[in-house]
Each structure stands twice: as structure tokens, then as C-alpha cells.
N, C-alpha and C positions, 0 to 999 in steps of 0.2 A: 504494500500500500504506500511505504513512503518512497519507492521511485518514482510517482506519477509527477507528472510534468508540475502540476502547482500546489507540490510539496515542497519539490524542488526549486519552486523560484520566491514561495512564500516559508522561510525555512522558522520563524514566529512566529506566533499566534498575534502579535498588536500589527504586524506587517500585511496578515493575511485580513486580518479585520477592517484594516486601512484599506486596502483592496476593493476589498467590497463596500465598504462606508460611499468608498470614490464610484465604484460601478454604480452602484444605487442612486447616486447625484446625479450620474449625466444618465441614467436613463429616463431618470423622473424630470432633468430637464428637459431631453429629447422631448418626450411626451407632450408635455407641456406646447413647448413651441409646434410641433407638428399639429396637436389638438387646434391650435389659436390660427396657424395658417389653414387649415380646413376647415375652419371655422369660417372665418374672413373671406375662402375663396367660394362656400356654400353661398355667404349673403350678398355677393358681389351677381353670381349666379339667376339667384332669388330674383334681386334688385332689377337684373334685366327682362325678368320674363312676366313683366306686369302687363302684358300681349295678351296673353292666355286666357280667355274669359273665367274661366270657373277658378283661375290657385291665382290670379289680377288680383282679388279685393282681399285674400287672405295674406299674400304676401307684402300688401301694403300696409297691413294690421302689424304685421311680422318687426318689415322696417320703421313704421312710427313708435312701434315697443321698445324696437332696439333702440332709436335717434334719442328716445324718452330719457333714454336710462345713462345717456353721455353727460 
């Protein structure tokens, strides 16, 4: 067990901790930022398809909720 590659390159336990403290960071910032651009590129999306007669008045309800809340 202690040949595996990230025994070997985490040879501590605060080393290995730190490791993952760090991976945990960027993944939950990953997420974040990826969540807020897919976010931003749905209501840009939204925003142009006020065309559409039947999802026109709900996506206009959508973006005055959203504009409300700047």
C-alpha cells in the first residue's frame, strides 16, 4: 500500500491534508465560476428569445426578477 504513487509524493499526513484542503479550493472555485458563467450565458439566451409567443411574457417576468434584484 505504501508504494502507491500518492504515498509517495505525500510522504505526511499535514502534507497530504494540505493536498487536499488545496484540491477542494479550486474545485469549489471551479464550480462556482463555471455555475455563474452558465448562469449568465442561460439569461443572455433567455433575454433574446422574447420572439416566442408563449416563454415572450415568462421570460420577461424572469429578466425584471432578475434586473429587480441588482
Amino acid at each position: 500500500l505504501n508504494r502507491r504513487r500518492i504515498f509517495r509524493m505525500h510522504d505526511s499526513l499535514w502534507r497530504l491534508g494540505l493536498f487536499q484542503l488545496y484540491r477542494g479550493l479550486a474545485f469549489g472555485l471551479g464550480s462556482v465560476l463555471g455555475a455563474t458563467l452558465l448562469v449568465s450565458i442561460v439569461v443572455r439566451v433567455l433575454a433574446s428569445m422574447d420572439f416566442i409567443p408563449l416563454l415572450g411574457d415568462w421570460i420577461e417576468q424572469v429578466i425584471q426578477q432578475i434586473n429587480q434584484g441588482k
